[in-house]
C-alpha positions in Angstrom: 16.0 12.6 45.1 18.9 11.1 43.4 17.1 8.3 42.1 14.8 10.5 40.6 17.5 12.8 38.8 19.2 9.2 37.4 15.4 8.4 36.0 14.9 11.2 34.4 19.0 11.4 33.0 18.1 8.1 31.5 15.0 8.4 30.2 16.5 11.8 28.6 19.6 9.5 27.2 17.2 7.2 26.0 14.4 9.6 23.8 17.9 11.4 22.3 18.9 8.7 19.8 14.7 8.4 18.7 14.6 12.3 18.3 17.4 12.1 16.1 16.0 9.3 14.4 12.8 10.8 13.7 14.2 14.0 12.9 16.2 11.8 10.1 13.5 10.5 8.9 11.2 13.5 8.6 14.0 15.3 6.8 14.6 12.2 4.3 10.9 12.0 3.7 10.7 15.6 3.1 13.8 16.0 1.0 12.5 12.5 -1.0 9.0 15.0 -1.7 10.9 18.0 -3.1 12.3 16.3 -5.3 9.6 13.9 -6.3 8.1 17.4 -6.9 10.7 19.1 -8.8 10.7 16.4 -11.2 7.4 16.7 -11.7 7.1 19.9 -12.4 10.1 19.2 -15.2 7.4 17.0 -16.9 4.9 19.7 -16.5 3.2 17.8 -13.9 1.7 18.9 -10.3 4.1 17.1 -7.8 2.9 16.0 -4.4 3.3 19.0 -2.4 1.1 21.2 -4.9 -1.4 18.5 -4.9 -1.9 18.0 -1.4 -1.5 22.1 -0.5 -4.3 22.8 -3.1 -6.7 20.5 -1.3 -6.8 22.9 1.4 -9.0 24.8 -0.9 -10.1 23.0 -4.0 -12.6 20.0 -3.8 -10.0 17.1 -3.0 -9.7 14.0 -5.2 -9.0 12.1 -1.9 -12.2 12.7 0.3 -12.3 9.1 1.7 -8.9 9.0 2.2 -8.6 12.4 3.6 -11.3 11.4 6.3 -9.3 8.0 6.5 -6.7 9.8 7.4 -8.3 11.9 9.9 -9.7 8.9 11.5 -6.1 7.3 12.0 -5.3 10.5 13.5 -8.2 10.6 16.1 -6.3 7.3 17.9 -4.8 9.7 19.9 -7.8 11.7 21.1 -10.4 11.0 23.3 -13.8 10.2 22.5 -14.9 13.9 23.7 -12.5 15.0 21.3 -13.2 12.4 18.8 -16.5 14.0 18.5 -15.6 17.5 18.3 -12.7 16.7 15.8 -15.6 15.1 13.3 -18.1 17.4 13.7 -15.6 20.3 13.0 -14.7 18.2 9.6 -18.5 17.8 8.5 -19.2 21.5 9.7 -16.2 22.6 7.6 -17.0 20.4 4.5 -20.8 22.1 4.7 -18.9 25.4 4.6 -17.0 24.4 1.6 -20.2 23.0 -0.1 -22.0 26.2 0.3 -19.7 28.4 -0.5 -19.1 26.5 -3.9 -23.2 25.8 -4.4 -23.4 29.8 -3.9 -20.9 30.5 -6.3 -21.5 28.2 -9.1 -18.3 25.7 -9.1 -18.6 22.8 -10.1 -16.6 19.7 -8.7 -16.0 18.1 -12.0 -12.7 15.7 -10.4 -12.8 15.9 -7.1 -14.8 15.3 -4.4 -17.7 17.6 -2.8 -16.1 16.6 0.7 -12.7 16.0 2.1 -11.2 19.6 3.0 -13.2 19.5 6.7 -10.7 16.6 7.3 -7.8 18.1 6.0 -8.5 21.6 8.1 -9.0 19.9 11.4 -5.8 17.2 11.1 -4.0 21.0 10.4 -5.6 22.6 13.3 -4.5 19.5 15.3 -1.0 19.8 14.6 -0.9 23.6 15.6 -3.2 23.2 19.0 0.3 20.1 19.3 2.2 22.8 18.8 0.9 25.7 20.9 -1.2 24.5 23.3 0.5 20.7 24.3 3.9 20.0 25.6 6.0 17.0 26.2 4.4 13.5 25.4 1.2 14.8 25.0 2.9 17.4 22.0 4.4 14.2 20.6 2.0 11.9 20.5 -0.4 14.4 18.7 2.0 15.4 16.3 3.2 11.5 15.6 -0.6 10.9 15.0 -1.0 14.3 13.1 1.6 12.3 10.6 0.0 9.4 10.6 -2.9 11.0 8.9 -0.9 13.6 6.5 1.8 10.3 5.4 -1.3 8.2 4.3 -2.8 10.8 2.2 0.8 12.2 1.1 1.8 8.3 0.3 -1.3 8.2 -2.0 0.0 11.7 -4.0 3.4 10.7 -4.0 2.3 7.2 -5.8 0.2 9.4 -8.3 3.7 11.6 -8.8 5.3 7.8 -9.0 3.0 6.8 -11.9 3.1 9.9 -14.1 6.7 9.5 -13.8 7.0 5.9 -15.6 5.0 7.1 -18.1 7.0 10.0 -19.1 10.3 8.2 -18.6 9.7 5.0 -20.0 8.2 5.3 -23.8 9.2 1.2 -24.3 7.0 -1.6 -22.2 8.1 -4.9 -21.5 5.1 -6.4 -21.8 5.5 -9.3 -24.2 8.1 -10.7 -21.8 5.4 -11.4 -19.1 3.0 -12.1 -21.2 5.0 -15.2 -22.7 6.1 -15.9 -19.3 2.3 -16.1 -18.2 2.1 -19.0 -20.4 3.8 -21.1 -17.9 1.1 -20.3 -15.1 -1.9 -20.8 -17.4 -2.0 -17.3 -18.6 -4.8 -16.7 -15.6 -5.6 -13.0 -16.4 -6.7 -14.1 -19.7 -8.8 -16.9 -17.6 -9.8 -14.6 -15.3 -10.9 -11.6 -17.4 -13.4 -14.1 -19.4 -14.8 -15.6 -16.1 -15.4 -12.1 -14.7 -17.4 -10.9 -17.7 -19.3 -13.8 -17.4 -20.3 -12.8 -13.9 -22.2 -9.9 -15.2 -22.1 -6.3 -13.7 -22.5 -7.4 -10.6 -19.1 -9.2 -9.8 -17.4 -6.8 -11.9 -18.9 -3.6 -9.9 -17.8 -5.7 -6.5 -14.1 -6.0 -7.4 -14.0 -2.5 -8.6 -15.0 -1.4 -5.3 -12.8 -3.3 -3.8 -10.0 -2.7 -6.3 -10.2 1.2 -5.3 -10.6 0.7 -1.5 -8.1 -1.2 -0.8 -6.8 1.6 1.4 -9.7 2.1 3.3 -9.6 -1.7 4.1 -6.0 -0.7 5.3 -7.3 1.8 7.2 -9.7 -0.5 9.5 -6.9 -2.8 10.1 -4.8 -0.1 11.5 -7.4 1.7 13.6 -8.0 -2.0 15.1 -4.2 -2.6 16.1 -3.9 1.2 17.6 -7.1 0.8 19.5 -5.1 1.4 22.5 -2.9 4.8 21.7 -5.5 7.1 23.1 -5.1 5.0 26.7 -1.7 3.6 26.1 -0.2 7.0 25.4 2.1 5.4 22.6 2.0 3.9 19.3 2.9 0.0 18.8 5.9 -0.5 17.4 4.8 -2.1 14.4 1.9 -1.6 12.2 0.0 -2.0 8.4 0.7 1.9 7.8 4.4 1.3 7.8 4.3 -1.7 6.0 1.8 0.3 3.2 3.7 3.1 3.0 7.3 1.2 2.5 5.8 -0.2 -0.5 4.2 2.5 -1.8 7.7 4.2 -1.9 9.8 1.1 -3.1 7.4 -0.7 -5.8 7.4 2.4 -8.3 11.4 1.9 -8.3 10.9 -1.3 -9.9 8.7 0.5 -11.9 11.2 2.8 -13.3 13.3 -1.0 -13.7 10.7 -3.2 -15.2 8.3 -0.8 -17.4 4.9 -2.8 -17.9 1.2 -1.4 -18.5 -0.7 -4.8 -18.3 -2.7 -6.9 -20.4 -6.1 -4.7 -20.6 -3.7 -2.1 -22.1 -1.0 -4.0 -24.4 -3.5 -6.7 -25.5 -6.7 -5.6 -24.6 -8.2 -2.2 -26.2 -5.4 -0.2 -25.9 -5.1 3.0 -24.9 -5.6 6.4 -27.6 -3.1 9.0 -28.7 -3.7 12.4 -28.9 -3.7 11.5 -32.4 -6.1 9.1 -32.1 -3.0 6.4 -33.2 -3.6 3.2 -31.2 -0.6 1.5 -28.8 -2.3 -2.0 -28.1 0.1 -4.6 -29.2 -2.9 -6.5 -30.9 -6.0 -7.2 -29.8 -6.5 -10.5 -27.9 -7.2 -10.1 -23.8 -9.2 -11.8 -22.7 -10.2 -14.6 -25.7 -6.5 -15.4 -27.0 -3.7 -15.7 -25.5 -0.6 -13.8 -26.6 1.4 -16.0 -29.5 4.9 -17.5 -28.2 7.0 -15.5 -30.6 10.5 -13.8 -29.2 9.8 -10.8 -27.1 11.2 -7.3 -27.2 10.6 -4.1 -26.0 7.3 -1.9 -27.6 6.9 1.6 -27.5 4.0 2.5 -25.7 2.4 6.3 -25.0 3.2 8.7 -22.7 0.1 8.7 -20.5 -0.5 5.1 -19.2 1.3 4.2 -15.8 3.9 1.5 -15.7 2.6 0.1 -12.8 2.8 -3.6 -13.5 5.8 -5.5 -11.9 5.5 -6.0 -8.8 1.6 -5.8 -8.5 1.4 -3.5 -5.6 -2.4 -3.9 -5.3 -1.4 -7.8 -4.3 1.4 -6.4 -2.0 -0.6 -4.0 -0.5 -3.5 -6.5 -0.3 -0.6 -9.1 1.3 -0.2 -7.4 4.0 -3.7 -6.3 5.0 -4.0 -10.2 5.1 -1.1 -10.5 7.5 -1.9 -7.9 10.0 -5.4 -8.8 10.0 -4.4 -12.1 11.4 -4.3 -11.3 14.9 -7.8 -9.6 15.1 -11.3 -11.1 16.1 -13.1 -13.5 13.4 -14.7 -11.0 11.5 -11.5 -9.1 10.7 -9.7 -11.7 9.4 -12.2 -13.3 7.5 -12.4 -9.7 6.1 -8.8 -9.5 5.7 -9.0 -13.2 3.7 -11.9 -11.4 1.5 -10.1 -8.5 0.2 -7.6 -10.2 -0.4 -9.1 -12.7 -2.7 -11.3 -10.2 -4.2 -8.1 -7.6 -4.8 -6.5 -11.0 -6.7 -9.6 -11.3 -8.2 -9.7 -7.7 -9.7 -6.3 -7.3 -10.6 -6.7 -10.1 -13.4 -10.3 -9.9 -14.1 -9.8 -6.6 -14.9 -6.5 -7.0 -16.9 -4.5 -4.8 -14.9 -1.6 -7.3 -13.9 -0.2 -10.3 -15.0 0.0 -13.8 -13.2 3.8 -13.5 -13.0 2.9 -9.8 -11.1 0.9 -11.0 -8.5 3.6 -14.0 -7.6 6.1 -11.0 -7.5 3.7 -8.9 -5.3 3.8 -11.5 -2.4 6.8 -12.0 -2.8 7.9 -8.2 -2.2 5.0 -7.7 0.3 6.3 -10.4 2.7 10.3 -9.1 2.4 9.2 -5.5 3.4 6.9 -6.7 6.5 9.8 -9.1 7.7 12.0 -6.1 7.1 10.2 -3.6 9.6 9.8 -6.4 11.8 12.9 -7.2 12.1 13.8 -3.6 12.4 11.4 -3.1 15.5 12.4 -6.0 17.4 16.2 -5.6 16.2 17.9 -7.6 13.7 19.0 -11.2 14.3 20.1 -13.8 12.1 16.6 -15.5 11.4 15.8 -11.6 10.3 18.8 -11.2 8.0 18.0 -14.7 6.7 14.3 -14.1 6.1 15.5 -10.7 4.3 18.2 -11.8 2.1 16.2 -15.2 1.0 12.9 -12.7 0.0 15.1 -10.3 -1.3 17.3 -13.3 -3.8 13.8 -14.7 -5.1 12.4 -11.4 -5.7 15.5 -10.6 -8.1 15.5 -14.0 -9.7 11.9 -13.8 -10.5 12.7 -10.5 -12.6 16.1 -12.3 -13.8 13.7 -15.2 -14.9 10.8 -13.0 -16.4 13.5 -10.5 -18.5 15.6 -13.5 -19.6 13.7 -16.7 -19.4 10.2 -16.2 -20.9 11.1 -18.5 -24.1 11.7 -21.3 -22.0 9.0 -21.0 -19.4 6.2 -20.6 -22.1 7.6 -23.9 -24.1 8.1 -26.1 -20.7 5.3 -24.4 -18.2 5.0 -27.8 -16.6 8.3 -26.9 -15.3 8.5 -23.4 -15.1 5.2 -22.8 -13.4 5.7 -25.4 -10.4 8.7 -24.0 -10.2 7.3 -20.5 -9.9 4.6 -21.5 -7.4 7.2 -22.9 -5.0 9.3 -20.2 -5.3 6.9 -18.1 -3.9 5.6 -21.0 -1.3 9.0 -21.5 0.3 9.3 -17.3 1.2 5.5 -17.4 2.6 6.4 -20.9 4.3 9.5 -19.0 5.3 8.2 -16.2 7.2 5.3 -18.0 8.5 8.2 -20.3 10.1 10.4 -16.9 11.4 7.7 -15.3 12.4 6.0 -17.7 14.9 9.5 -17.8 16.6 9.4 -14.6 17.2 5.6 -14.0 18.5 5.7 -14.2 22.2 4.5 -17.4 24.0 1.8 -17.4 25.4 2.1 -20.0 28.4 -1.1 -22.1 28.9 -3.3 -21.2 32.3 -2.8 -23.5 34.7 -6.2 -25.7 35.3 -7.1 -26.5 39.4 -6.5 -29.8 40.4 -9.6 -31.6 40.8 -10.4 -31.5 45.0 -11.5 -34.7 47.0 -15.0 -35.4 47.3 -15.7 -35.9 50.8 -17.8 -38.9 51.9 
């Protein structure tokens, strides 16, 4: 009897400290969303909160990602109430069609499905709070937010986005782009090769381009194929890793303003006035001249959403966590990442110089959280701290340096390449330390034959 009121005393002692923590860290996230939302709303701008709470009703711009979301959620159920979950979120959507067929709306930006998902990971969290108690309440609820953070992560980058624009009227883009000289300017390389490709490559990596959190989706629901039996998450995962850099790139953002080579050398994007804020007009046939940089003022509209290329971060660590999976997922995980490479020059959006930063910044965050699930050691603080100094000199280098690394690229862009080598060559080397061995199966010892 007494051994059984000490279990229970320490298992109470030991879920205190993680309440506490995830009660921090729901009212940090939530505080970090009101004013992410106040600050759109000073801009004239739907924050967030309004976006997501307006789903509820309007067609959703998210569908796929609301029923993405839904599906990360379900890891928790059971297949019996797998199935009733969906079929309440198709029944729901049907509703929703109807009723806006009947009426005469029509779903100009959104989509014509999504709010069945949204309704039933709702419903989910009240039956968690009404109808389930203990670790059953908290394992629905922790999935519940599973679901609601990817979809909220996605409005909150929108927020992010609209943000740079209306704080940031100067670009930085000539800096990178004389920087790019020292890598072989490969969006400009890139961008011609895709068009030569035709509509069919460039329709490929657009798909891809706008999936990419699908892709993160399959990943996850592979590592948490085990909640529903397990009765608890794993301690690490892609949706913390995806959702860390979704909330940390767009502060470089606000740092390093840049719209990308499709926008400040390509075709440029239009006033209201019809005035046009290209630079000049050279992506993808002619590379930008090596002339002294400086800031240009750019419009109000277009994200700066260059530096770090998030889309190669994000991409990074779909890669990594894919890793561990069967053959097809991590030949998957090896395609979208290509292809999101691909894309992200091709189509102008990012610089070479970005896409060294974005694996860069991907592969600190990952050995961050896990470092932080396993506890902190010296390799982690190591791994960190190194990530973290090349990441800043790599923006030290592209603010300050771009001169000298366009007129000596056979210095500069080895040097660049490495740079980035030695952090991936890094935590490849940290990382197998810590993975558990595995120890080999012992084989029988070959018997005797008897005569």
């Amino acid at each position: 009897m007494f051994s059984r009121i000490n279990s229970k005393k320490a298992f109470a002692a030991w879920r205190r400290p993680r309440a506490i923590l995830w009660v921090t860290a729901g009212v940090a996230t939530l505080g970090f969303l009101i004013g992410l939302e106040i600050t759109a709303r000073r801009y004239g701008l739907p924050g967030p909160l309004t976006s997501q709470v307006q789903e509820v009703i309007i067609a959703p711009k998210s569908g796929f990602l609301l029923y993405a979301g839904m599906a990360l959620m379900m890891v928790v159920l059971t297949w019996r109430e797998r199935f009733i979950a969906t079929g309440a979120a198709i029944g729901i959507d049907v509703v929703f069609f109807l009723v806006r067929w009947a009426v005469g709306a029509k779903v100009t930006e959104g989509h014509p499905f999504g709010n069945g998902a949204l309704w039933v990971m709702l419903g989910c969290a009240v039956i968690a709070l009404m109808r389930r108690t203990g670790r059953e309440r908290a394992l629905l609820l922790k999935g519940v937010g599973l679901g609601l953070l990817l979809v909220a992560g996605r409005k909150t980058g929108d927020t992010w986005l609209l943000i740079t624009a209306k704080t940031r009227p100067t670009v930085l883009d000539p800096y990178l782009a004389i920087a790019d000289h020292a890598l072989g300017n490969p969006s400009w390389l890139a961008g011609r090769l895709l068009k030569a490709t035709g509509p069919i490559g460039t329709h490929l990596l657009d798909y891809v381009y706008i999936q990419l959190p699908v892709a993160a989706v399959i990943v996850t629901l592979y590592q948490m194929r085990n909640v529903a039996t397990e009765r608890r998450f794993p301690s690490h995962h892609l949706v913390r890793t995806f959702l860390v850099i979704g909330l940390l790139g767009p502060a470089i953002y606000m740092i390093f303003p840049v719209v990308g080579p499709v926008f400040a050398y390509g075709g440029g994007a239009f006033g209201t006035g019809g005035e046009h804020w290209a630079i000049a007009t050279l992506w993808p046939n002619t590379p930008a001249p090596i002339n002294p940089p400086h800031p240009v003022l750019y419009d109000n509209l277009t994200p700066r959403n260059c530096m770090p290329s998030l889309h190669t971060a994000w991409a990074t660590a779909i890669f990594i966590h894919s890793r561990k999976g069967p053959r097809i997922l991590r030949f998957a995980g090896t395609f979208w990442l290509v292809a999101t490479l691909g894309a992200t020059l091709g189509f102008g959006y990012h610089y070479g110089v970005d896409l060294i930063a974005g694996v860069v910044f991907a592969l600190t965050i990952e050995a961050a959280l896990r470092s932080s699930a396993r506890g902190w050691d010296r390799s982690g603080i190591q791994l960190v701290a190194y990530g973290t100094a090349v990441f800043a000199a790599l923006l030290v280098a592209y603010r300050h340096l771009p001169m000298e690394m366009a007129r000596h690229p056979w210095v500069f862009g080895p040097l660049l390449i490495l740079a980035m080598a030695s952090v991936i060559q890094g935590y490849v080397r940290t990382t197998q330390l810590w993975d558990p061995k595995v120890p080999p199966v012992p084989q029988p010892e070959p018997q005797p034959e008897l005569a």
